[in-house]
MARFI-852545 format. One line per 3 residues: number of its first residue (from 1); their letters; for each residue x negated, y negated, z negated of N, C-alpha, C. Coordinates in nm, 2 decimals, padded with zeros to 4 digits. Atoms other than C-alpha are relative to their C-alpha. Layout:
REM MARFI-852545
NUM = a = X,Y,Z,X,Y,Z,X,Y,Z; ...
END
This chain:
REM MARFI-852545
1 = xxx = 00.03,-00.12,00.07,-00.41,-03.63,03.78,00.09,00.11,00.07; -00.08,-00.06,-00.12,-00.30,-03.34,03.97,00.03,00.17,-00.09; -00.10,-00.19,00.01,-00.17,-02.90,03.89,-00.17,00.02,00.06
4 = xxx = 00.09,-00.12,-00.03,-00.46,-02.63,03.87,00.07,00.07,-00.04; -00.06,-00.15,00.04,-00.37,-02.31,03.92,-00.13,00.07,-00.06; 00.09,-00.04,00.03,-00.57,-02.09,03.74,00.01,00.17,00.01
7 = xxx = -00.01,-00.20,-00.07,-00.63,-01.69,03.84,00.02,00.03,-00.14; -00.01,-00.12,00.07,-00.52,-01.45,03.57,-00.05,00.09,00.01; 00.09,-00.11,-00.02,-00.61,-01.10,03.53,00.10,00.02,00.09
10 = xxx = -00.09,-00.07,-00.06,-00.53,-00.90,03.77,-00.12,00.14,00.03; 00.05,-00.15,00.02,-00.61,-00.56,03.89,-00.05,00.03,00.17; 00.02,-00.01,-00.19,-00.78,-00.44,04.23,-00.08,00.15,-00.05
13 = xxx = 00.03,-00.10,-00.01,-00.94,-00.08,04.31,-00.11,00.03,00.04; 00.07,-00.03,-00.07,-01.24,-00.18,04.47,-00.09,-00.13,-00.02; 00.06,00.12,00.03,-01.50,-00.40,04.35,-00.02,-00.09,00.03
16 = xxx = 00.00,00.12,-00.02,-01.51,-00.75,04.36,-00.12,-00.02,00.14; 00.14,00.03,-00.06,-01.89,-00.77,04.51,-00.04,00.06,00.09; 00.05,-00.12,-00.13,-01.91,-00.47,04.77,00.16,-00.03,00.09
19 = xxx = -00.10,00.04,-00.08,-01.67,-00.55,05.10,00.07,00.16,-00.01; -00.10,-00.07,-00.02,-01.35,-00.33,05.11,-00.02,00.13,00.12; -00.01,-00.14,-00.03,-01.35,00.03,05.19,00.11,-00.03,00.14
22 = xxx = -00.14,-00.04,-00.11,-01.13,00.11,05.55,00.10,-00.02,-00.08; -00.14,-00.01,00.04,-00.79,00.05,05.50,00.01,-00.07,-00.19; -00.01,00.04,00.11,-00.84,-00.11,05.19,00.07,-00.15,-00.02
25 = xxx = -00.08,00.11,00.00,-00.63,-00.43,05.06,-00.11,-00.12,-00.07; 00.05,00.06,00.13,-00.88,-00.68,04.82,00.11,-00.17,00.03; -00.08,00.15,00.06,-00.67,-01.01,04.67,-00.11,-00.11,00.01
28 = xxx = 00.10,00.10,00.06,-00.83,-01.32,04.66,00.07,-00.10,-00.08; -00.06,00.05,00.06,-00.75,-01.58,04.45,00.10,-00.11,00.04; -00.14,00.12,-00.05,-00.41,-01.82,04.50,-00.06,-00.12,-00.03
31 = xxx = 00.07,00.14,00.03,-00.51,-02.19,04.55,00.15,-00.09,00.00; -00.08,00.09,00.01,-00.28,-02.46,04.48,00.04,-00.14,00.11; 00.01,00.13,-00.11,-00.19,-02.77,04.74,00.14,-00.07,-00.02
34 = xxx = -00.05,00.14,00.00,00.05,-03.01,04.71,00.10,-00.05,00.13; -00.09,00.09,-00.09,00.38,-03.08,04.96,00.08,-00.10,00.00; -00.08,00.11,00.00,00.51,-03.41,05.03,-00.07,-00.05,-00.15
37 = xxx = 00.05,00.09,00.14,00.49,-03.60,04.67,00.04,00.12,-00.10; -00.04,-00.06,00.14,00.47,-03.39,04.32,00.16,-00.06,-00.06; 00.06,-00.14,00.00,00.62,-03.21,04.21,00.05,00.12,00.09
40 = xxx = -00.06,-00.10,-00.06,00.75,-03.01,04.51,-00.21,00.06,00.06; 00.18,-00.04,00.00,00.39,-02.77,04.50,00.05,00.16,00.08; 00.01,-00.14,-00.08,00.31,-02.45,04.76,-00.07,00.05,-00.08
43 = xxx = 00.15,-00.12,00.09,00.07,-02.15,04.58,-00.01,00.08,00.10; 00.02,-00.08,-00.10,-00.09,-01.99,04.86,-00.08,00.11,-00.04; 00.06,-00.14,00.06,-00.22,-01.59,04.83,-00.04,00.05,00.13
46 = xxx = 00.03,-00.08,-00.08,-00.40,-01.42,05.05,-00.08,00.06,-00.02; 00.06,-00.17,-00.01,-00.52,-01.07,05.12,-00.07,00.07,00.15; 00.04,-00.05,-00.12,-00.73,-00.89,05.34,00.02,00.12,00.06
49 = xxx = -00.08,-00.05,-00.03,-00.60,-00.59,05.51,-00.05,00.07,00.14; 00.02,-00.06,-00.12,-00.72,-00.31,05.79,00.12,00.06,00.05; -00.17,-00.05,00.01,-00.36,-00.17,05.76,00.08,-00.09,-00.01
52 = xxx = -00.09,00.08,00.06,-00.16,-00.46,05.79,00.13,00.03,00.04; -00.13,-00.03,-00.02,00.14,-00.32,05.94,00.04,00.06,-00.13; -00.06,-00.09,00.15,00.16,-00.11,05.59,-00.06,-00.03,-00.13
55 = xxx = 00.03,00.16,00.11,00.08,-00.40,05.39,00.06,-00.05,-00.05; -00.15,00.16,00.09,00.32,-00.59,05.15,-00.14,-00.08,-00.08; 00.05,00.09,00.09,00.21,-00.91,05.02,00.12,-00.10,-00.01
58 = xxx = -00.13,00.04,00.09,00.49,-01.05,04.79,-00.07,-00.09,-00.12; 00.00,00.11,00.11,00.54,-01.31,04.51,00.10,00.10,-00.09; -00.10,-00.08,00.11,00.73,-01.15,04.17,-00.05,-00.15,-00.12
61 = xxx = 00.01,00.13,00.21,00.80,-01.44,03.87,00.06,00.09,-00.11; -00.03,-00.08,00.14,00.82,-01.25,03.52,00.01,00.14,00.05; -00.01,-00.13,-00.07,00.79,-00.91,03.73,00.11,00.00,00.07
64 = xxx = -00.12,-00.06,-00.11,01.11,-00.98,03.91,-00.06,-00.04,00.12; -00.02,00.07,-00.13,01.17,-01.04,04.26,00.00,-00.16,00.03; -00.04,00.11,00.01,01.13,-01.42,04.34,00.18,-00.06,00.06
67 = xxx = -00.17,00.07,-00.03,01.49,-01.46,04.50,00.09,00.06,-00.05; -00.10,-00.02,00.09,01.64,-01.28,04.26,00.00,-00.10,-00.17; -00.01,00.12,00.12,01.49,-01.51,03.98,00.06,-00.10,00.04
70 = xxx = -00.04,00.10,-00.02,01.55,-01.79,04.18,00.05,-00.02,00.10; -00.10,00.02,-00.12,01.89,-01.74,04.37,00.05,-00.12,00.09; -00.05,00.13,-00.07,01.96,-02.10,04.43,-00.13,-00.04,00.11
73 = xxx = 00.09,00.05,-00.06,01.63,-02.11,04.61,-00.09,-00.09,00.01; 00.10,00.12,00.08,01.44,-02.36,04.38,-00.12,00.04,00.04; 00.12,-00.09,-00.02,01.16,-02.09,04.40,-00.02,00.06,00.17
76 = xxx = -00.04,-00.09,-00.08,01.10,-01.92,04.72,-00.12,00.08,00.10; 00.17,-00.08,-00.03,00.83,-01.69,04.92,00.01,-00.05,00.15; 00.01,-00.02,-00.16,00.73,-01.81,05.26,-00.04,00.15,00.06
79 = xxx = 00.02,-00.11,-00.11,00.66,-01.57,05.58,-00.12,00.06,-00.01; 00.13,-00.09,-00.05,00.38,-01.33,05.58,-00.06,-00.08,00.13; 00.08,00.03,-00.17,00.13,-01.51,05.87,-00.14,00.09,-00.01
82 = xxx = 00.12,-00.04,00.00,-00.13,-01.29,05.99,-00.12,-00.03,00.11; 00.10,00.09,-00.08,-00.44,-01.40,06.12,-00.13,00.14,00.00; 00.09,-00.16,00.02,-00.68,-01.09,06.27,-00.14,-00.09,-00.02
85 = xxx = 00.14,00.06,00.09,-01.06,-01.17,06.10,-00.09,00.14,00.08; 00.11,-00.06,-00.07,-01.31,-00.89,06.33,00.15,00.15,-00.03; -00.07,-00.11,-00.02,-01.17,-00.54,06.23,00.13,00.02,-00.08
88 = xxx = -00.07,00.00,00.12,-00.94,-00.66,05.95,00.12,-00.12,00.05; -00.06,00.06,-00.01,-00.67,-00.90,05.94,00.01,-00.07,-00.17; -00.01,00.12,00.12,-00.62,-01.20,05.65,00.16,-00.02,00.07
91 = xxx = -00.15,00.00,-00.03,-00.23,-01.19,05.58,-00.02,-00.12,-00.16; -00.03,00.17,00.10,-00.11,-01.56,05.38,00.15,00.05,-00.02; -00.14,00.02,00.02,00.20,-01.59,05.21,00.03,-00.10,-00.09
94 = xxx = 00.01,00.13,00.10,00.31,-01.93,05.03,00.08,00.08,-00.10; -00.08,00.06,00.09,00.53,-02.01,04.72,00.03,-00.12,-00.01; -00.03,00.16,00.02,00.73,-02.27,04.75,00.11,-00.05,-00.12
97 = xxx = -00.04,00.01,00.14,00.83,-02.45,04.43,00.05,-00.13,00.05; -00.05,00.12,-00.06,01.10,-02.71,04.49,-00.05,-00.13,-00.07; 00.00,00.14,00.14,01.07,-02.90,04.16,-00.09,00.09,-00.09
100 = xxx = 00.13,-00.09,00.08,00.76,-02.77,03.93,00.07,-00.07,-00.13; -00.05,00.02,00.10,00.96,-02.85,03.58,-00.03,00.14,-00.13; 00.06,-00.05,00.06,00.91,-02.67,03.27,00.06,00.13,00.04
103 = xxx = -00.04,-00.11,-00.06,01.10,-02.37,03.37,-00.09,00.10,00.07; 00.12,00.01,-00.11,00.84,-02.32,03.67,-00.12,00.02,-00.09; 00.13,00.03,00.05,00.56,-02.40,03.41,-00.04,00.12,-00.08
106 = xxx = -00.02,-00.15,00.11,00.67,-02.10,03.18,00.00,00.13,00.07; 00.00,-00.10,-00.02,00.70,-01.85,03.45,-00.12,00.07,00.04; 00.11,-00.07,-00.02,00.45,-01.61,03.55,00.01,00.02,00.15
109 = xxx = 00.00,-00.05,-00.14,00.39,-01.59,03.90,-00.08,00.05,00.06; 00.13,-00.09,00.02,00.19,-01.31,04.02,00.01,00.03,00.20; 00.01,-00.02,-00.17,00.10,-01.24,04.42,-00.05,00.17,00.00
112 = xxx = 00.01,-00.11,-00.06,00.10,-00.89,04.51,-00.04,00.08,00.11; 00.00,-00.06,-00.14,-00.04,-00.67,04.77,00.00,00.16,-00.04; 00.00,-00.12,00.00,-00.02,-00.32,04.85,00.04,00.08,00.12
115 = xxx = 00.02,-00.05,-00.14,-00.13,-00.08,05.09,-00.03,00.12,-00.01; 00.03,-00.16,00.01,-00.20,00.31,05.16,-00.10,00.01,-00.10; 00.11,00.02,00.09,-00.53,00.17,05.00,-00.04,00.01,-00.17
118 = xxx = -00.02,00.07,00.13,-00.40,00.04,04.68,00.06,-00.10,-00.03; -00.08,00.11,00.05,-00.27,-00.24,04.47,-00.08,-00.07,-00.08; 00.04,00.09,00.09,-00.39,-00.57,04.37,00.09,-00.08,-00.07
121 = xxx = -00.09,00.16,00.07,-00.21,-00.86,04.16,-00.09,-00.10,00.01; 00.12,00.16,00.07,-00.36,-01.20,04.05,00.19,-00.08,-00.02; -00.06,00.09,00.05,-00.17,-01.45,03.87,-00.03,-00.12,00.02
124 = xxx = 00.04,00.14,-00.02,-00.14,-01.83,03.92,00.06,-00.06,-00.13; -00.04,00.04,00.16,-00.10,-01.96,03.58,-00.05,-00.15,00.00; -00.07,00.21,-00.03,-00.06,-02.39,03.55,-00.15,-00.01,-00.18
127 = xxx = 00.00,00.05,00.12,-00.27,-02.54,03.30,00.04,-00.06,-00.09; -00.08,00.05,00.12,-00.13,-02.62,02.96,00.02,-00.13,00.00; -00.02,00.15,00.02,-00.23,-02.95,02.96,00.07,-00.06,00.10
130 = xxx = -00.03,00.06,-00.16,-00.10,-03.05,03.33,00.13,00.04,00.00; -00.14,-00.07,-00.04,00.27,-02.95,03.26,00.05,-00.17,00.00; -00.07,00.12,-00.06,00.49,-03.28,03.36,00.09,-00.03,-00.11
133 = xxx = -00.07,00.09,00.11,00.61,-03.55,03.11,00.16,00.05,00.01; -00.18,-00.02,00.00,01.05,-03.50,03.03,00.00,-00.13,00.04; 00.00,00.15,-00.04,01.18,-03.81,03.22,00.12,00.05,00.14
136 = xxx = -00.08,-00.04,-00.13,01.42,-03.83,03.51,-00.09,00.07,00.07; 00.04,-00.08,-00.09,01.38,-03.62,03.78,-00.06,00.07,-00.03; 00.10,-00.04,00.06,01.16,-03.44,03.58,-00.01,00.17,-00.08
139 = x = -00.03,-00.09,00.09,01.16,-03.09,03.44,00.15,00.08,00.03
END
């Protein structure tokens, strides 16, 4: 039995169904995968981007900054990788979660972009039922 992430609301400026206006940012949804053995879990986000030099795409847990929530580095945001797609560019950025414990299970972690264009979010929110027994190593 394995961790779904599941999308939240989030907010975009430019409808789901019609492709992105010039310079426009659209979110897509964060997928879940799995490094090494559970529970050390990545949440990948990515965004599409005609402007990516003036592009942020960021992780925030509970609205903060992820390395300010999680100074010891439990939590942490990989590198922006951009990958050009015709006129546009697809920019990735992980989350890497050392230990997925209840802590982790409770926070909100939301993927961010924003660009001359606008601002999207999405949330990766854990299923209720899929949070990890209390037990060594655990939590």
């Amino acid at each position: 039995r394995g961790l779904a992430a599941h999308p939240g609301t989030g907010s975009s400026r430019s409808p789901r169904s019609a492709p992105p206006p010039p310079g426009a940012a659209a979110l897509q949804l964060p997928s879940v995968t799995f490094l090494g053995v559970p529970p050390h879990v990545t949440v990948s986000c990515t965004a599409l981007s005609s402007l990516p030099d003036l592009t942020l795409l960021y992780w925030l847990g509970n609205g903060s900054f992820v390395e300010k929530l999680y100074p010891d580095g439990a939590v942490r945001e990989g590198m922006v990788v951009e990958e050009p797609r015709g006129s546009a560019t697809v920019l990735h950025r992980d989350l890497h979660i050392g230990s997925l414990g209840a802590r982790e299970l409770r926070t909100n972690f939301t993927c961010v972009v924003l660009s001359p264009a606008g601002f999207a979010a999405r949330q990766a929110r854990w299923a209720p039922d899929e949070a990890p027994a209390e037990g060594p190593g655990l939590g």
